[in-house]
LUMROMI-599141 format. One line per 3 residues: number of its first residue (from 1); their letters; for each residue y, x, z of N, C-alpha, C. Coordinates in nm, 3 decimals. Atoms other than C-alpha are relative to their C-alpha. Example, Ala and Ser with C-alpha at 12.3 -4.5 7.8 and 13.67 -1.06 7.14 Angstrom:
BEGIN
1> AS> -0.119,0.089,0.000,-0.450,1.230,0.780,0.120,0.090,0.000  -0.119,-0.082,-0.006,-0.106,1.367,0.714,0.109,-0.077,0.073 $
This chain:
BEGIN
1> XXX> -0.067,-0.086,-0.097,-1.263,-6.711,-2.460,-0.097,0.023,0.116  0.118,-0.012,-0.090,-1.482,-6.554,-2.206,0.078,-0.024,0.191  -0.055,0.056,-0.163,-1.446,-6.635,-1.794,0.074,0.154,0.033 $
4> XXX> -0.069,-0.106,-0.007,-1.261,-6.313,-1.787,0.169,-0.012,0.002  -0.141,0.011,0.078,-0.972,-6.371,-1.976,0.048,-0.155,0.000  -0.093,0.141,-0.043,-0.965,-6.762,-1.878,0.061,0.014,0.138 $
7> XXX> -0.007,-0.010,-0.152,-0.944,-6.665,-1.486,0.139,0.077,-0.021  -0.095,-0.037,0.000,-0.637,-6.401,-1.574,0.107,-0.086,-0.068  -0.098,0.074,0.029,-0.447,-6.679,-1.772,0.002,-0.064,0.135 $
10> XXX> -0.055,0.080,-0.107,-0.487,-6.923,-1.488,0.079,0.066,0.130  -0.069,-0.083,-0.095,-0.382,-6.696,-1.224,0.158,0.047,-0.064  -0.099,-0.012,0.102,-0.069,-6.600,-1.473,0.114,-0.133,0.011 $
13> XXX> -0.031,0.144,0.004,0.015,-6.999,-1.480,0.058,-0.068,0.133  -0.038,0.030,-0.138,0.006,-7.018,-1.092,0.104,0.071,0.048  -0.074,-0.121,-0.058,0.191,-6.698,-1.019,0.174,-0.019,-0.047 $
16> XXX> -0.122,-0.001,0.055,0.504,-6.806,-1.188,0.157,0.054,0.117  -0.086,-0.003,-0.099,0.847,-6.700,-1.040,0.072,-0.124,0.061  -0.095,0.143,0.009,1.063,-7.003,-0.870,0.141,0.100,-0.004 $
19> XXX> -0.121,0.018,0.033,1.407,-7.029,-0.968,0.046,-0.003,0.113  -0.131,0.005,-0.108,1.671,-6.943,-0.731,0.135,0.000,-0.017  -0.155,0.015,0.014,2.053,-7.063,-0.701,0.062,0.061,0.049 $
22> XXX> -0.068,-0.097,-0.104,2.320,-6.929,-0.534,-0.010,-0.021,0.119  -0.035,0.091,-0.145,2.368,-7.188,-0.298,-0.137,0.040,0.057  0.129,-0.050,-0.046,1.970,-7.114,-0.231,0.036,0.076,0.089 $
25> XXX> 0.049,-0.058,0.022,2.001,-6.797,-0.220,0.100,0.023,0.145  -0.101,0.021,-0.131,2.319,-6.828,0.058,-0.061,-0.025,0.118  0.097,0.023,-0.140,2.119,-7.031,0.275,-0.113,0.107,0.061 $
28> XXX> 0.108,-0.080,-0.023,1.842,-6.803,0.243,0.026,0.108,0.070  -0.041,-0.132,-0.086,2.076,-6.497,0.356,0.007,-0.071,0.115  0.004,-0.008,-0.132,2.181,-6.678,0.657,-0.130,0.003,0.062 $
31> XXX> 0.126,0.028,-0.138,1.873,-6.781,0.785,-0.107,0.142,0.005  0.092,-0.114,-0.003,1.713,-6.434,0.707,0.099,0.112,0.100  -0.084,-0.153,-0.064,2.039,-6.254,0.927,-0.022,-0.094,0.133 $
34> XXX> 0.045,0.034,-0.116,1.966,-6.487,1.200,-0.114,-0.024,0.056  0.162,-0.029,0.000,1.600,-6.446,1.166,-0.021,0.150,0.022  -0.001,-0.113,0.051,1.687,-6.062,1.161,-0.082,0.071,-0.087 $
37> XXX> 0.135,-0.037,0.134,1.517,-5.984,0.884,0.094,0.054,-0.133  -0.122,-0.057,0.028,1.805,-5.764,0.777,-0.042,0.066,-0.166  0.028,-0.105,0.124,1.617,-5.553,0.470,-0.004,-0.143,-0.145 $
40> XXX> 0.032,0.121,0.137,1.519,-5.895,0.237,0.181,-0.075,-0.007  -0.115,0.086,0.042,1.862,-6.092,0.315,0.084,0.162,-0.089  -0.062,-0.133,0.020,2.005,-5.688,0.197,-0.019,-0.041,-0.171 $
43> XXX> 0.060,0.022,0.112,1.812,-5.739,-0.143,0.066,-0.122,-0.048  -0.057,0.151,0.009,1.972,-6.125,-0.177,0.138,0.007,0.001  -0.171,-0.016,0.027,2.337,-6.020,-0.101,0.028,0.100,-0.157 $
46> XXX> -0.065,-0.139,0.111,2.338,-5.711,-0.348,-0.059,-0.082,-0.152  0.019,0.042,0.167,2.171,-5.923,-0.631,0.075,-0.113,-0.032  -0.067,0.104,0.036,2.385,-6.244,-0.577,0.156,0.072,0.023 $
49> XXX> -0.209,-0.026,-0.079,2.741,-6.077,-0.476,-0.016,-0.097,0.115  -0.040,0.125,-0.096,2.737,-6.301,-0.180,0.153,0.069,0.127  -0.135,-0.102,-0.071,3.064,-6.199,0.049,-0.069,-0.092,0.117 $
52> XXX> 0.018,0.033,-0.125,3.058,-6.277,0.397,0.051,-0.135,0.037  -0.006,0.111,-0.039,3.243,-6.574,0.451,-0.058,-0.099,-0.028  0.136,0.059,0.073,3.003,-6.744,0.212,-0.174,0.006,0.107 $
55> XXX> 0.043,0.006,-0.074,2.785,-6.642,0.473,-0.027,-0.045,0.116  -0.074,-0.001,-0.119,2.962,-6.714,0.728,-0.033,-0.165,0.040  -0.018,0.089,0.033,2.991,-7.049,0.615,-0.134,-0.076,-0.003 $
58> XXX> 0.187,0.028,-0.050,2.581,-7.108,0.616,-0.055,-0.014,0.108  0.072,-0.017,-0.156,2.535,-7.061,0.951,-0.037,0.123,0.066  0.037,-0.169,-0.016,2.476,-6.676,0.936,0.066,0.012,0.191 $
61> XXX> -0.066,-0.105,-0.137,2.581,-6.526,1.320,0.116,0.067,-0.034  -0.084,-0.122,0.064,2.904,-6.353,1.304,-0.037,0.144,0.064  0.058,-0.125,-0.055,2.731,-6.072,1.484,-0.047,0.078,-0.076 $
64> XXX> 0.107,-0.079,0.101,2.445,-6.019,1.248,0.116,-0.008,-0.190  -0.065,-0.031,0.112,2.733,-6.069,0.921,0.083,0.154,0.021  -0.051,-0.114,-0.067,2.925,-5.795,1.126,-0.057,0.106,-0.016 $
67> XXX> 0.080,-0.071,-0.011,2.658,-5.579,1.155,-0.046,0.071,-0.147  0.038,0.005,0.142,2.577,-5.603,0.779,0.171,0.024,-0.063  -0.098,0.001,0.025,2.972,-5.600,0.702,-0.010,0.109,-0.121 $
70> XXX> 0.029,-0.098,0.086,2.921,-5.259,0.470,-0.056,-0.065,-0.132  0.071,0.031,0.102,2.702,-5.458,0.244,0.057,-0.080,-0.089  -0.058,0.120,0.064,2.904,-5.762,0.173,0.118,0.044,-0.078 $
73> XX> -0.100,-0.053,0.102,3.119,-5.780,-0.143,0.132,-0.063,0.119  -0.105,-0.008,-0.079,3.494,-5.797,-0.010,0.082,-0.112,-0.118 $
């Protein structure tokens, strides 16, 4: 195998995705709506369903869940 095609496996090997839960993925919204960092936690609610009180319940702001209210499943 030439240093070509060993360097794109290893990089391949490193790059892997990590695994994310819900519960993760919960925490992760709050601390990204009280971080305002409104567009990534956006991406994280709409792929987990996360509703708001689930949010709410993380530590999220009720300001910044408020604010976002449109997004969250009901």
């Amino acid at each position: 195998m030439g240093k070509s095609k060993t360097r794109i496996l290893r990089k391949g090997i490193n790059d892997q995705f990590t695994r994310m839960t819900r519960e993760d993925a919960i925490n992760e919204v709050a601390h990204l709506l009280n971080s305002n960092k409104n567009t990534q936690a956006h991406n994280l609610i709409t792929m987990f369903g996360i509703e708001a009180e689930e949010a709410l319940e993380a530590g999220a702001s009720y300001e910044a869940v408020i604010a976002m209210k449109n997004i969250f499943n009901k």
